[in-house]
C-alpha positions as CSV (number, residue, x, y, z in Angstrom):
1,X,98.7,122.4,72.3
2,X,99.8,119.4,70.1
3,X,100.7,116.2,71.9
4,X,101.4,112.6,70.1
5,X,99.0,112.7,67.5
6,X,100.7,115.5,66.1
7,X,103.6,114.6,66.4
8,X,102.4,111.2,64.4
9,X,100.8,113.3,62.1
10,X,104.3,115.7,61.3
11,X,107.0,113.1,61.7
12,X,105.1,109.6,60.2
13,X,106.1,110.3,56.6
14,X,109.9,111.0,58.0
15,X,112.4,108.0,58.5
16,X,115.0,107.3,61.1
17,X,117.4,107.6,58.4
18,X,116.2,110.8,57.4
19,X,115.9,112.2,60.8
20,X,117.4,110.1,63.6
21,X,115.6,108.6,67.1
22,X,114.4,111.7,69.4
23,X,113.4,112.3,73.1
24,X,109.6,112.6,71.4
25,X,110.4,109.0,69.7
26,X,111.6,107.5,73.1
27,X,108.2,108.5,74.8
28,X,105.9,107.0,71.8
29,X,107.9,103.7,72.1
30,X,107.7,103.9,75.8
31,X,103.8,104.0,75.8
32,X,103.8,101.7,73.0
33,X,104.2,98.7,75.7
34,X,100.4,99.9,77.7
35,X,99.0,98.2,74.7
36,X,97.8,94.6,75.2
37,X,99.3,92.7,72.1
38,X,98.7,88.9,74.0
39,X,98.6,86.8,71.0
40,X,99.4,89.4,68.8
41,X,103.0,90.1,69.2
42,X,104.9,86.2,70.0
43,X,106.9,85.6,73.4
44,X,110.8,85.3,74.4
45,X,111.1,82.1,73.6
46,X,109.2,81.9,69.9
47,X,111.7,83.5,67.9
48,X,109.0,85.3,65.5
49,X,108.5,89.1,65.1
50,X,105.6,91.3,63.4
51,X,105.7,94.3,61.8
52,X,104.2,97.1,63.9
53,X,101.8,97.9,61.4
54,X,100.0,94.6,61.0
55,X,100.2,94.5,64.8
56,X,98.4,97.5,65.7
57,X,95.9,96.7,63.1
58,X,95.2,93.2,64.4
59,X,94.8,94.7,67.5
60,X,92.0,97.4,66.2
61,X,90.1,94.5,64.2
62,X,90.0,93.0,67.5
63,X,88.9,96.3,69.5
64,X,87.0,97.8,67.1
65,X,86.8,101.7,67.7
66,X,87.1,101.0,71.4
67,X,90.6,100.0,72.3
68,X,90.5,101.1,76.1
69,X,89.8,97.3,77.1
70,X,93.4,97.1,75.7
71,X,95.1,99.7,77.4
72,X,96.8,98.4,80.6
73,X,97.3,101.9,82.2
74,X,96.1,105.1,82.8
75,X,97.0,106.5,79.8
76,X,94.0,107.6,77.8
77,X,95.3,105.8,74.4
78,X,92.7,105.5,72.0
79,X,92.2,104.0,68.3
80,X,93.4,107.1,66.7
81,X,97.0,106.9,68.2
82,X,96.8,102.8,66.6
83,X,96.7,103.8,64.4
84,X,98.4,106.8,63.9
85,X,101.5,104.9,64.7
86,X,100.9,101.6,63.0
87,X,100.3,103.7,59.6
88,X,103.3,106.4,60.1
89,X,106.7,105.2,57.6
90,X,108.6,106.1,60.7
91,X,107.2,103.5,63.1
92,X,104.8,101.3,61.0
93,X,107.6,99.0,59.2
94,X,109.6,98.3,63.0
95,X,109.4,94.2,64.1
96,X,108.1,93.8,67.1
97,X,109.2,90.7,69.3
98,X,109.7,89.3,72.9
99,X,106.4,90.3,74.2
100,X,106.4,89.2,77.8
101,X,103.2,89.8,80.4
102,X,103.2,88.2,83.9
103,X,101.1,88.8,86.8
104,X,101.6,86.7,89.9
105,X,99.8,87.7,93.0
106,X,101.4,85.3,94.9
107,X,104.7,87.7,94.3
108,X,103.2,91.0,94.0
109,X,104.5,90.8,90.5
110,X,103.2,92.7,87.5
111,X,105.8,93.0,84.5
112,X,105.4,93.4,80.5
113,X,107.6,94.7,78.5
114,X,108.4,93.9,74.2
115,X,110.9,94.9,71.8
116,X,110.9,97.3,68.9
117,X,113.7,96.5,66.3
118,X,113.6,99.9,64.7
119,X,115.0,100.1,60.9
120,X,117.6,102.1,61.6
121,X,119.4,99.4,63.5
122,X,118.2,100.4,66.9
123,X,115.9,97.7,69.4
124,X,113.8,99.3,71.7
125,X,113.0,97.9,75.3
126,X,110.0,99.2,76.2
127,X,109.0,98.3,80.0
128,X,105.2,98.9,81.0
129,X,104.9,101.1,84.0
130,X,101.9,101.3,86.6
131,X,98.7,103.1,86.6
132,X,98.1,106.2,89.7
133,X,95.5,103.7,91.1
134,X,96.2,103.3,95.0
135,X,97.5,99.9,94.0
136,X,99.9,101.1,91.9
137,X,100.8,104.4,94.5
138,X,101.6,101.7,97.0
139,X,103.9,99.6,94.7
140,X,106.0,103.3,93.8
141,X,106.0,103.5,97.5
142,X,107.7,100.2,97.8
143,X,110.7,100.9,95.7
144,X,111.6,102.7,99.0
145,X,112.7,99.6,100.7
146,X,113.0,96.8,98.9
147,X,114.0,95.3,95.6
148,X,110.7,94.3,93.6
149,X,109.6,91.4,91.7
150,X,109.4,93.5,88.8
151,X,112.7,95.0,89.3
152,X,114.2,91.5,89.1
153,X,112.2,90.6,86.1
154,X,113.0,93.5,84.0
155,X,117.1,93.0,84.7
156,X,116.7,89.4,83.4
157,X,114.8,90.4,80.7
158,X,116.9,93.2,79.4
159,X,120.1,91.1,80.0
160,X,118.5,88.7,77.3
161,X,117.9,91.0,75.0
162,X,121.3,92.6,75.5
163,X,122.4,89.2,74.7
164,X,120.6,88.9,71.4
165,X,121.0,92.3,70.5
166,X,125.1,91.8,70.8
167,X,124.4,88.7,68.4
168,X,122.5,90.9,66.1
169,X,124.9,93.7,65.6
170,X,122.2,96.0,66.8
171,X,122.2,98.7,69.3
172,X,119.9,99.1,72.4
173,X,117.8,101.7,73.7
174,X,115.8,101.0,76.7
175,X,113.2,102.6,78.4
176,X,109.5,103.1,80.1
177,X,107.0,105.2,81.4
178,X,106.1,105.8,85.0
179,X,107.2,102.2,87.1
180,X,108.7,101.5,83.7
181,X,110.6,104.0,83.5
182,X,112.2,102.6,87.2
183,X,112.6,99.3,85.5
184,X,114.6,100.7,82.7
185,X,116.9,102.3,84.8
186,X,117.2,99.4,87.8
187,X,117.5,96.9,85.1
188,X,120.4,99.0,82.7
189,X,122.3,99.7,86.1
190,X,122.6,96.1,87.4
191,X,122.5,94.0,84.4
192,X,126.3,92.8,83.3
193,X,128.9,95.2,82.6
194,X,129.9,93.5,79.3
195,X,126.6,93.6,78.0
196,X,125.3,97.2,79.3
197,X,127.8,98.8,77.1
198,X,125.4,98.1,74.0
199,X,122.9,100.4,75.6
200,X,123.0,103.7,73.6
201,X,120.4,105.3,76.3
202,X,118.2,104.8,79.2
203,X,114.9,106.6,79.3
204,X,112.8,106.9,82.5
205,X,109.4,108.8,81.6
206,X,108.2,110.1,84.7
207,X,109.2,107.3,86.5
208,X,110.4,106.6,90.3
209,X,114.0,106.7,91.0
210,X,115.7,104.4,93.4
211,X,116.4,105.1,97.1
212,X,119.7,105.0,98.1
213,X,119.0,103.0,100.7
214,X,118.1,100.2,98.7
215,X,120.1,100.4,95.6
216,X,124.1,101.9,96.6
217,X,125.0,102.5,93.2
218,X,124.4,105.8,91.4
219,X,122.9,105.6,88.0
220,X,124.2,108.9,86.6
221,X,127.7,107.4,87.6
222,X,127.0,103.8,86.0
223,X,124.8,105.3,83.0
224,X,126.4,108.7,82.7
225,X,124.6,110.6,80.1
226,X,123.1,107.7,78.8
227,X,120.4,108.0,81.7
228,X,118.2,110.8,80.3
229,X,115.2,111.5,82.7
230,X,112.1,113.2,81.2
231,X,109.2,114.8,83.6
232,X,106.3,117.2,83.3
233,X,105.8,120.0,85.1
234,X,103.7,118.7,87.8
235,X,106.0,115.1,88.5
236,X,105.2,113.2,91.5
237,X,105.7,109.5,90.7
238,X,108.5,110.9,88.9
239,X,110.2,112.8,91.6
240,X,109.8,109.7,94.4
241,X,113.2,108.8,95.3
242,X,115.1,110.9,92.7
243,X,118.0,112.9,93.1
244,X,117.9,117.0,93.4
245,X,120.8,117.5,91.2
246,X,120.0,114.8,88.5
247,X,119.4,116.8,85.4
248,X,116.4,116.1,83.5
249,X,114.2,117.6,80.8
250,X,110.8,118.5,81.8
251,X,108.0,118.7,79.6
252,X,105.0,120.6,79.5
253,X,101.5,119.3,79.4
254,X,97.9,120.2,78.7
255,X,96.8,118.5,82.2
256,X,96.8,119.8,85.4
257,X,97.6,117.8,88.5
258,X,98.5,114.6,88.4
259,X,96.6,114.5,85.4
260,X,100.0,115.3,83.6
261,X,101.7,111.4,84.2
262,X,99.9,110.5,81.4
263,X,102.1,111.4,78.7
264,X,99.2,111.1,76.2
265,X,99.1,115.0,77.5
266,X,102.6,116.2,76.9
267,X,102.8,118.7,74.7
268,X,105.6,117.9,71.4
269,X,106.5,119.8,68.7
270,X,107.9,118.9,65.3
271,X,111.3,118.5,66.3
272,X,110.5,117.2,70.1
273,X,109.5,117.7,73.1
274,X,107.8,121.1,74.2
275,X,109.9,122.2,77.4
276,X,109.8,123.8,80.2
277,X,112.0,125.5,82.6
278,X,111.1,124.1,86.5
279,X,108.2,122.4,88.2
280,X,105.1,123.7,89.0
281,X,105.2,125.6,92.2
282,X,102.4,123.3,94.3
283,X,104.2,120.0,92.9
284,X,107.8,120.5,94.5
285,X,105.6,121.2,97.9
286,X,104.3,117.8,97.1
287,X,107.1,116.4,97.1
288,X,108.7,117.8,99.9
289,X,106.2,116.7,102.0
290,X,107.6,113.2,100.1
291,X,111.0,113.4,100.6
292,X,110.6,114.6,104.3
293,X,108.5,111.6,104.9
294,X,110.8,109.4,103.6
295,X,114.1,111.2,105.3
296,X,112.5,110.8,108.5
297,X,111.4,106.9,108.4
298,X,114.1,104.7,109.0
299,X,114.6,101.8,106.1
300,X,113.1,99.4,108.2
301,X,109.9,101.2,109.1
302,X,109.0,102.1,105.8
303,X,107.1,99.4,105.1
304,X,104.7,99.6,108.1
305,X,104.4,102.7,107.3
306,X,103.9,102.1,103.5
307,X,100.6,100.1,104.6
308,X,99.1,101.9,106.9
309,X,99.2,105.0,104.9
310,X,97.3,102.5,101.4
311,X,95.5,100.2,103.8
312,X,93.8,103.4,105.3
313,X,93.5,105.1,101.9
314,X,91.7,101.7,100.2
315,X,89.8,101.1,103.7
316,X,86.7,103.5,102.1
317,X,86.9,100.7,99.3
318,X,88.6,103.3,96.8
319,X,90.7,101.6,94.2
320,X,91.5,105.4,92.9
321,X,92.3,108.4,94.7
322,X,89.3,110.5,93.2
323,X,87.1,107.7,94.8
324,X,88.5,108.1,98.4
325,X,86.4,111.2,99.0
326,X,83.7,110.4,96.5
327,X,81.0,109.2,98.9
328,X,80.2,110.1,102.8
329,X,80.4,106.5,103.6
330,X,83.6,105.7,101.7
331,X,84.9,109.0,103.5
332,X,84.3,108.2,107.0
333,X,85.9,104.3,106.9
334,X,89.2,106.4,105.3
335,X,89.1,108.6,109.0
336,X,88.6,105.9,110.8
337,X,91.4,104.5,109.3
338,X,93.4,107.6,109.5
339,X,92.9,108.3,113.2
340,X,94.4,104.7,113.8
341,X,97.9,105.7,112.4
342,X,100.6,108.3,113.8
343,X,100.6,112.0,112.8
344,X,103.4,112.0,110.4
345,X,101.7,108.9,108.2
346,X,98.7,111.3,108.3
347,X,100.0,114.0,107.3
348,X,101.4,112.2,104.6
349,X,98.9,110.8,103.7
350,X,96.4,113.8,103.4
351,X,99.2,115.4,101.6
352,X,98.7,112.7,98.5
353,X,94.8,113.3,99.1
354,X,94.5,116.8,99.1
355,X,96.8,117.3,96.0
356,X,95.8,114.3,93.6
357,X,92.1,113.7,94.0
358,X,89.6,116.3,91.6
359,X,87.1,116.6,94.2
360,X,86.8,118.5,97.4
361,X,88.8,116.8,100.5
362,X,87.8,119.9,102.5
363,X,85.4,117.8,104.7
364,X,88.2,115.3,105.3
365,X,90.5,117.9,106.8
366,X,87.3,119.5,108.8
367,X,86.4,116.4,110.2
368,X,90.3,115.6,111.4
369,X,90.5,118.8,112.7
370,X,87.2,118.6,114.8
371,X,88.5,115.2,115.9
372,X,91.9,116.2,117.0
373,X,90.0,119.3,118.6
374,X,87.6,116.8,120.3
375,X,90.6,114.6,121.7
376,X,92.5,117.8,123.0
377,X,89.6,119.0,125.0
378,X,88.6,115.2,126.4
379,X,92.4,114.9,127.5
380,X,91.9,118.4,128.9
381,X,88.5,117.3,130.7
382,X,90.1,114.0,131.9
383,X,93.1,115.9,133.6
384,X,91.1,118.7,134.8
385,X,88.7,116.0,136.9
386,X,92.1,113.6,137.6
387,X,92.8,117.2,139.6
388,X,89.8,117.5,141.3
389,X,89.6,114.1,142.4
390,X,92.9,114.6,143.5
391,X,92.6,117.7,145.1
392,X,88.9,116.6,146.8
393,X,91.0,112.9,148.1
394,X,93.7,115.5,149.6
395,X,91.0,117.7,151.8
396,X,89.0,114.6,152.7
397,X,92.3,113.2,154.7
398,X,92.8,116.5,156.4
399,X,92.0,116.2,160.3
């Protein structure tokens, strides 16, 4: 089924004017942002912008056919979509500006994010999301109990541009894919009131929603149908934290698994997106184990428990979750780890395992059932001879 190259390849030759901003637009901007443009596209505070076209073709003469060193997520985007996008007369003449990338360790702070001034009189906020690496899993996790780094980043960020925007006489559409899709919508719901009412729409591509334990306000009642949420049919990151009766359009994919987040597989069609009715069957089981998880950990535990379920995960050395089972010795350091925790962070976490890694995690669940086997018969064996030690003590005193 067709995906964004076709979509490139039957809507580049049409203009905004000609046919306006769609759902299928939003999600091409959104991943424009996994593209590393460092010295390509200038900073806030430079005042310059470049037109989309030369950018993506500076970045090809400086990636040659092999652009994946320049990708900065999981997303499999390759030269063809470079350039697909950079040549199209719907995207190729658009100024891009305000390219921002931090990391800081020290604050377990990853942010980029750049700004698409669209001919039609429309900017674009495009916030870069997360990879599925464990890494990345445990940061979702996180937006369970705290505010992140990130989170306050993106609201500063998308106040400024609000701010310039207002100056401009342009309108604002903001969105992201997978954690960007959370900054979007954290950073459109708390940014100013005076300013958020530029914002035409806020799109969150498979991305986390907020807990209500951390953030009180609702988005659908801040946003209101300017919050437009967009999934595929197997949506995990996407689900975490959401609400059952937010409405959102869910998209169909030619991945299975998790393999759908990257939206690189979503399936378009001339006019949009390709949709679908529900979730797949095996994903909302997924993500009831999820929710329950969650419902049952109380804010302030959430974050021990956020550790030990990653900390055990990585402690094989994994930095994915298809490496976690991927060798015997990587396999048994992840059990050891396991055992160590309680059975509902187990559980948990052999619920991510077993539906998000390719390979067989049959011998993971053997070997945790032989172990809990094992320590019910040892506590069986250690009562039985507390008994007849017991017993044996009582007819020794007898006269």
């Amino acid at each position: 089924m067709a995906n964004m190259h076709d979509y490139l390849t039957w809507r580049g030759d049409i203009s905004f004017e000609e046919r306006p901003f769609n759902i299928a637009d939003n999600v091409i901007l959104a991943t424009l942002s996994y593209l590393d443009f460092s010295g390509i596209v200038a900073g806030e505070r430079q005042g310059r912008s470049i037109k989309l076209s030369l950018a993506c073709q500076r970045l090809l003469d400086r990636a040659g056919d092999d652009v994946a060193p320049f990708v900065r997520s999981l997303a499999r985007l390759d030269a063809r979509f470079v350039q697909l996008v950079g040549q199209s007369r719907r995207f190729g003449s658009a100024m891009l500006h305000s390219y921002a990338d931090i990391v800081d360790e020290s604050r377990s702070l990853q942010f980029a994010a750049l700004q698409v001034d669209l001919p039609s009189g429309e900017t674009y906020v495009s916030f870069r999301g997360t990879d599925t690496t464990l890494v990345g899993w445990r940061e979702n996790f996180m937006l369970g109990f705290e505010v992140t780094e990130a989170q306050r980043e993106a609201r500063i960020y998308l106040e400024q541009a609000l701010a310039q925007a207002q100056e401009r006489g342009r309108r604002v559409l903001v969105g992201g894919h997978s954690k960007g899709g959370n900054l979007a919508e954290y950073a459109s719901v708390t940014c100013a009131r005076d300013l958020r009412e530029r914002i035409v729409a806020v799109y969150t591509n498979d991305g986390p929603g907020m807990s209500p334990d951390v953030m009180r306000a609702d988005s659908r009642e801040v946003l209101g149908d300017r919050l437009v949420r967009v999934v595929p049919t197997y949506s995990v990151i996407g689900m975490l934290f959401s609400r059952p009766d937010d409405p959102c359009t869910i998209v169909r994919s030619n991945a299975t698994g998790i393999g759908q987040h990257d939206p690189i597989t979503w399936q378009m069609l001339p006019t949009g997106l390709a949709e679908a009715s529900e979730l797949l069957p095996d994903c909302r089981v997924l993500n009831e184990s999820i929710a329950e998880w969650a419902a049952g950990v109380p804010l302030d535990e959430r974050e021990r428990m956020t550790d030990e379920v990653f900390d055990a995960l990585e402690a094989g050395g994994a930095n994915t979750f298809d490496e976690i089972a991927a060798t015997p010795e990587g396999r048994q350091k992840v059990l050891r780890a396991l055992l160590e925790t309680d059975d509902k962070t187990r559980d948990l976490a052999m619920a991510l395992v077993e539906r998000m890694v390719n390979t067989s995690v049959g011998a993971m669940r053997e070997a945790l059932a032989q172990w809990r086997r094992g320590a019910l018969e040892a506590a069986d064996d250690a009562r039985r001879r507390l008994q007849e030690a017991s017993e044996e003590r009582h007819q020794n005193k007898r006269p």
